[in-house]
C-alpha positions as CSV (number, residue, x, y, z in Angstrom):
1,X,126.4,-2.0,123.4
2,X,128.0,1.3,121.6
3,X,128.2,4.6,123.0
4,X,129.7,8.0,122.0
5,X,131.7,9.7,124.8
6,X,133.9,13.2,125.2
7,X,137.0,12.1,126.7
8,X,138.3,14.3,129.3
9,X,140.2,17.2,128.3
10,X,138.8,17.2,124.8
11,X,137.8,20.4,123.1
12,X,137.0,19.4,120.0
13,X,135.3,16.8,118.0
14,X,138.7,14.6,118.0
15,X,137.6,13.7,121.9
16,X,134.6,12.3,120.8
17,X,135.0,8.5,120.7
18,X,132.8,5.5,120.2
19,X,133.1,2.7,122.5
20,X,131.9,-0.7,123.2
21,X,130.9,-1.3,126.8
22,X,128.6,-3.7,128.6
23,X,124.5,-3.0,128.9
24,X,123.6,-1.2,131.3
25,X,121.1,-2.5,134.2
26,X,118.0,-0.3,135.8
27,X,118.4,0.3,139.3
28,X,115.8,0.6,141.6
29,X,113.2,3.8,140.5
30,X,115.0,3.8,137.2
31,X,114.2,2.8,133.5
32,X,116.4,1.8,130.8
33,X,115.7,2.8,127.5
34,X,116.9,1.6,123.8
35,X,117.2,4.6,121.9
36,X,116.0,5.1,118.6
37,X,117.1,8.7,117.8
38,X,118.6,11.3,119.6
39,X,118.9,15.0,118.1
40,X,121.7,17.8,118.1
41,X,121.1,21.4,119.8
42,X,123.7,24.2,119.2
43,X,124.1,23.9,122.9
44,X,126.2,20.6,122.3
45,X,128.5,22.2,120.7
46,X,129.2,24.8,124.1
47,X,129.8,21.2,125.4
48,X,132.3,19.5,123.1
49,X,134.7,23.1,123.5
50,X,134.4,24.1,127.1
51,X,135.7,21.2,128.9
52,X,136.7,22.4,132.7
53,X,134.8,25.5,132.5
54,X,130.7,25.9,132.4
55,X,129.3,23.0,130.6
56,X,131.4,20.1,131.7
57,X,133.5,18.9,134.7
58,X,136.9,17.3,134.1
59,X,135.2,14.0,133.6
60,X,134.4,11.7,130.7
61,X,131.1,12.2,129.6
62,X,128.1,10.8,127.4
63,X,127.2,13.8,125.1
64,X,123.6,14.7,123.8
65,X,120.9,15.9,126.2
66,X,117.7,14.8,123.9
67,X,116.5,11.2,122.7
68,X,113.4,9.3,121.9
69,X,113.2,5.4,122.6
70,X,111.2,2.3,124.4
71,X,112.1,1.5,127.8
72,X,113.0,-2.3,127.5
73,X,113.8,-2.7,131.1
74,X,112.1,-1.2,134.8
75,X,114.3,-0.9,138.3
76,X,112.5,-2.2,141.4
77,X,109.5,0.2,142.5
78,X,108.8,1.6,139.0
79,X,105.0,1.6,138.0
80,X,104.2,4.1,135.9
81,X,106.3,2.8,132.9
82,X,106.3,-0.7,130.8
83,X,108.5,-2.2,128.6
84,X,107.5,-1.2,125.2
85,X,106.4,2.5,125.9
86,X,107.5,4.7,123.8
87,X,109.1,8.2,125.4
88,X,111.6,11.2,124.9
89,X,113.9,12.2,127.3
90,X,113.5,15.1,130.0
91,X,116.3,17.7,129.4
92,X,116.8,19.3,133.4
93,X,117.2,17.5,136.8
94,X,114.5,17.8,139.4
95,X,112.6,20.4,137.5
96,X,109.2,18.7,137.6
97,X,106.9,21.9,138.0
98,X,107.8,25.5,138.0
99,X,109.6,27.5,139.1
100,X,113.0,26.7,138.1
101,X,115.4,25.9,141.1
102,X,119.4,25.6,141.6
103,X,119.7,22.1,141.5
104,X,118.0,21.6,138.0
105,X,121.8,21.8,136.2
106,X,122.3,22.2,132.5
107,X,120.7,19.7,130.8
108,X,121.5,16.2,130.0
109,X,125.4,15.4,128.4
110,X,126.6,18.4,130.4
111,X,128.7,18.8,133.8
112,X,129.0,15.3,135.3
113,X,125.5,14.2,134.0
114,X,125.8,11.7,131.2
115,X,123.6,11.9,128.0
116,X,121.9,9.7,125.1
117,X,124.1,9.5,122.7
118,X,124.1,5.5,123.3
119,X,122.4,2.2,122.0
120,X,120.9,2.0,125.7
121,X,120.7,4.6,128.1
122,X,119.4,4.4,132.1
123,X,117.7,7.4,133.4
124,X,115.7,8.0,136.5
125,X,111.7,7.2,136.1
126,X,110.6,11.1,136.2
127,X,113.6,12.0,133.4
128,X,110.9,10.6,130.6
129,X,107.4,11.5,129.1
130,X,105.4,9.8,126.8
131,X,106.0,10.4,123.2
132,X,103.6,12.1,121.2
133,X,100.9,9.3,119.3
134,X,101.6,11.5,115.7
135,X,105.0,11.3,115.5
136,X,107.7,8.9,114.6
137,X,110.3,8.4,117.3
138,X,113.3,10.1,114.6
139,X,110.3,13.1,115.0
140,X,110.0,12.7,119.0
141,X,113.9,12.7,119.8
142,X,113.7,16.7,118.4
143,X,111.3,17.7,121.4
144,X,113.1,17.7,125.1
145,X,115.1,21.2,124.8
146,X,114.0,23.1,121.7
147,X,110.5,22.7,121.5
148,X,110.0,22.9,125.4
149,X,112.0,26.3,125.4
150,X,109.7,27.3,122.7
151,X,107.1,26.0,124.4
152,X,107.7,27.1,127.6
153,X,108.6,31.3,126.1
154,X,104.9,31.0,124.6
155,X,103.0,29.4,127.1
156,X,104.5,30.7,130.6
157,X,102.8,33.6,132.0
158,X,101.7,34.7,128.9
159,X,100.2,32.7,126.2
160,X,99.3,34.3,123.0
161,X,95.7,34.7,122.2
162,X,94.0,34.2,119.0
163,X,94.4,37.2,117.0
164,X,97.5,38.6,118.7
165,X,101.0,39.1,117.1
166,X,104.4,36.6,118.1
167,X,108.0,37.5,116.9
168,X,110.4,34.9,116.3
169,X,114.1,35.8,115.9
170,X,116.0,33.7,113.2
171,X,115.3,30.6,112.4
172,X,116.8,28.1,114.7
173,X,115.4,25.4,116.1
174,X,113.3,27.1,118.9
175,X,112.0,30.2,116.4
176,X,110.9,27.3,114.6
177,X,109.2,25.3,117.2
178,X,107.6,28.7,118.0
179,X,106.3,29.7,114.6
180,X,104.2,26.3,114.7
181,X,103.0,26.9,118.2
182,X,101.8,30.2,118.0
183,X,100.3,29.7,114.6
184,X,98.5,26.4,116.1
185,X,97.0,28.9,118.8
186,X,95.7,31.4,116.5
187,X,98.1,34.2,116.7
188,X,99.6,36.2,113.5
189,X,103.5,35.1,113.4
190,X,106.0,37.3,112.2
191,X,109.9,36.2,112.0
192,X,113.6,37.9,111.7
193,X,115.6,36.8,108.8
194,X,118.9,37.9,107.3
195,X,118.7,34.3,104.3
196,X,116.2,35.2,101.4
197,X,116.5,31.8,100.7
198,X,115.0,30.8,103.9
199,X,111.9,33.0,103.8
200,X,109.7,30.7,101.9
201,X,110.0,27.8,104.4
202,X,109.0,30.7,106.8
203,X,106.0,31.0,104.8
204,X,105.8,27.7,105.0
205,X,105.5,27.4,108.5
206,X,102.8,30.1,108.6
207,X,105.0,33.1,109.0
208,X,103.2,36.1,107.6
209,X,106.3,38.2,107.0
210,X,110.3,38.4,107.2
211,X,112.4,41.6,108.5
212,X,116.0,41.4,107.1
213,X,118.0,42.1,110.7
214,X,121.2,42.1,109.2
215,X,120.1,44.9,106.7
216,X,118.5,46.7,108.7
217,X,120.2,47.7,112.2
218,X,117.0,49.3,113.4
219,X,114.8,46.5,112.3
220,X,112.6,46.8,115.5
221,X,111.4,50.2,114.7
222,X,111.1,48.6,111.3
223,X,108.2,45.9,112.9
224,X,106.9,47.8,115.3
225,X,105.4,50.3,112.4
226,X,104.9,47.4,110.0
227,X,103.0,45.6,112.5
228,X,101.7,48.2,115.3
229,X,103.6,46.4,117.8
230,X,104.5,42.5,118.9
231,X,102.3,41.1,121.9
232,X,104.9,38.4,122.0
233,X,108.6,38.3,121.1
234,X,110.7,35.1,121.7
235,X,113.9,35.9,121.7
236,X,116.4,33.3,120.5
237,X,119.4,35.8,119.6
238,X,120.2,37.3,123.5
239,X,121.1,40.1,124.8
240,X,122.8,41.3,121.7
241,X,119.2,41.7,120.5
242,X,117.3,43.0,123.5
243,X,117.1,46.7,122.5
244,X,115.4,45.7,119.0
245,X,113.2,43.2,120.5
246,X,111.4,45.8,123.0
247,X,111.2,48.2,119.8
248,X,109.3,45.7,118.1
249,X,107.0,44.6,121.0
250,X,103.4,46.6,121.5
251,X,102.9,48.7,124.9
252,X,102.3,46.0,127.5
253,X,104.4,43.4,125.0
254,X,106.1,40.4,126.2
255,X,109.8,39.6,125.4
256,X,110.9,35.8,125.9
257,X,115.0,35.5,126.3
258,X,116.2,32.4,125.4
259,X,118.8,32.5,123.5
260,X,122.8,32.8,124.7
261,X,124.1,33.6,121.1
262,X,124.7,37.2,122.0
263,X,126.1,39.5,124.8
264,X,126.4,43.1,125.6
265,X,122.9,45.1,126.0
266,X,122.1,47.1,128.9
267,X,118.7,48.0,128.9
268,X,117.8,51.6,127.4
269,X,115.4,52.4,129.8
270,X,112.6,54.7,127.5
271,X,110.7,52.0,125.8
272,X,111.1,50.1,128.0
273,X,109.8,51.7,131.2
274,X,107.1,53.7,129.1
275,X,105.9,50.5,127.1
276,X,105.5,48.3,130.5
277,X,107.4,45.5,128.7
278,X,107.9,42.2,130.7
279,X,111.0,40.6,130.1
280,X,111.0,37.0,131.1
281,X,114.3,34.4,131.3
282,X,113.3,31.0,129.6
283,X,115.1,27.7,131.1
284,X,113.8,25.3,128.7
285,X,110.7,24.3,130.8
286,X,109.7,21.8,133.2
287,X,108.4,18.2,133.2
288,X,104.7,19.1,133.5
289,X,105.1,21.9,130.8
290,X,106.7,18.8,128.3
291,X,103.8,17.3,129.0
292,X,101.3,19.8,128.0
293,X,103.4,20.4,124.9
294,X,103.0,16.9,124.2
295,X,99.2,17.2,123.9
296,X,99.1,20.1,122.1
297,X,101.4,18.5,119.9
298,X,99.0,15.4,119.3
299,X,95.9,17.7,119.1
300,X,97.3,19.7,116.1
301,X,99.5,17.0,114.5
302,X,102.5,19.4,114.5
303,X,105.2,18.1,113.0
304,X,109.2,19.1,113.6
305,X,111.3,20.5,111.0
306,X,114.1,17.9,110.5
307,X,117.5,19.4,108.5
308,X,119.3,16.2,107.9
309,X,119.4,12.5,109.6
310,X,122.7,10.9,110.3
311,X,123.4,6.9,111.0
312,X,124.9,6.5,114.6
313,X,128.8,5.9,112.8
314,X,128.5,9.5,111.4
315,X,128.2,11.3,114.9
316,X,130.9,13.8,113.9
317,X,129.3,14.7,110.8
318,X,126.0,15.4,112.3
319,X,127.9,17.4,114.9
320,X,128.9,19.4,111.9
321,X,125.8,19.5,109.9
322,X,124.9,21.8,112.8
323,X,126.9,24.2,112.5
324,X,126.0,25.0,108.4
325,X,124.8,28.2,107.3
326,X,122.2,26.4,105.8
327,X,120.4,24.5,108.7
328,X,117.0,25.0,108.6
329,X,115.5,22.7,111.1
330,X,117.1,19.9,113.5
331,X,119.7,17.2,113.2
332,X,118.5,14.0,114.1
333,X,121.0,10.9,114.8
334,X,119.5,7.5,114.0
335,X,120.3,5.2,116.6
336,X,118.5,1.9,116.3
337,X,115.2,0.9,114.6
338,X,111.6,1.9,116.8
């Protein structure tokens, strides 16, 4: 079978190699899967330049931490999966239900912890749920870290209710993921913008209106008077964007961090204190969380936003496809045929 690996060392897409290497075989508790897709996250990218230092040991390593396929072959004592059942991979390590713990590491093609980016892949029984019924496997492979972390901002603690306003920063992968939820569960979506030419897929998705960030420096006084404050903000941008999000959120708001795209804030403590605003740290989400998501997913058909599909020789170019000013949606990797 082929694989793609990061050879040791490698900080840049010329230690990313294909390789021919013998199938793997399911050990006991264990399931191997042929995969049919796998998808990018920006996060892959914090993997393929920081070898030695957070997201990778000084080890070879199978990049890509999210796939779809059908398990083909059980280990002794597995039960609750067949060959021929279709699944998607489970992003984080022993993260079953919450809370989050210390061992749950970064997701998998990080550290020591191999990934997907292979013709056949083994995994542990519990790294897999079922894929959703309404969507293609190329669809699927887009679920395990961006939808769950957009999932998982909406859902945990507290989940929008019908009528109630959710801010989405930009329009990566998880803002995306998150317009589609919250407008499946009633609420009025609002999103952050600085591409004109991206506000009509916004629309698109459900968004009621844009608010030009880079434009405008105060844009979360701009929302909150627009809007008369944000129940919900999931924050994709980081700290860098902290301030604005509490401006924007409504007295009692919620503000989701997810993203690690920006550093620097401290906390000014007026609206923040005098608002009650909860701020809550999102680690993609949990097994049992995916699973939910899942249903909710079936029950109303929402479909991902796919960018651009690469064959399985054009890795490198899908790796780069990710980083274009353009992306609007994810980049999925076709692997074999479901």
């Amino acid at each position: 079978m082929k694989r793609w690996i990061l050879k040791a060392g490698s900080v840049t897409l010329d230690g990313l190699i294909e390789q021919e290497v013998e199938l793997p075989e399911p050990g006991p508790g264990e399931v191997r899967i042929r995969v049919c897709a796998a998808s990018l996250n920006y996060r892959d990218h914090f993997v393929v330049e920081n070898a030695g230092e957070s997201w990778r040991t000084q080890d070879d390593v199978i990049p890509v931490g999210d796939a779809a396929g059908v398990i083909d072959a059980v280990g002794e004592g597995v039960t609750q999966w067949a060959a021929g059942d279709r699944v998607v991979t489970v992003y984080l390590r022993d993260f079953l239900i919450w809370p989050p713990n210390q061992n749950m590491g970064l997701g998998l093609g990080s550290l020591s912890e191999n990934g997907v980016l292979a013709q056949y892949v083994v995994l542990s029984s519990e790294r897999v749920v079922r894929a959703p019924r309404n969507l293609s496997l190329s669809e699927a492979s887009t679920l395990p870290c961006a939808a769950l972390t957009a999932w998982t901002a909406l859902q945990h603690a507290y989940p929008p209710k019908k009528g109630q306003k959710v801010l989405t920063l930009g329009t990566g992968s998880v803002s995306l993921f998150a317009a589609s939820f919250a407008k499946a569960q009633g609420a009025e979506v609002f999103a952050t913008t600085s591409r004109a030419d991206k506000i009509s897929k916004l629309e698109a998705l459900g968004v009621t209106s844009t608010f030009d960030y880079h434009a405008d420096s105060n844009w979360g006084d701009t929302v909150f008077s627009a809007t008369g404050g944000i129940d919900k903000v999931v924050n994709t941008a980081g700290f860098g964007s902290l301030n604005q999000s509490i401006k924007a959120a409504a007295f009692g708001g919620d503000v989701a961090v997810v993203g690690l795209m920006t550093f620097g804030d401290v906390i000014e403590p007026a609206s923040f204190l005098a608002k009650g605003i909860s701020l809550r740290g999102v680690p993609v989400g949990s097994r049992e969380l995916q699973n939910d998501m899942i249903e909710f997913i079936e029950r109303h058909n929402i479909k991902p936003v796919i960018y651009k599909t690469f064959e399985f020789s054009n890795v490198k170019l899908a790796y780069k496809a990710q980083l274009s000013s353009d992306i609007f949606g994810k980049v999925v990797i076709n692997i074999s045929e479901e």
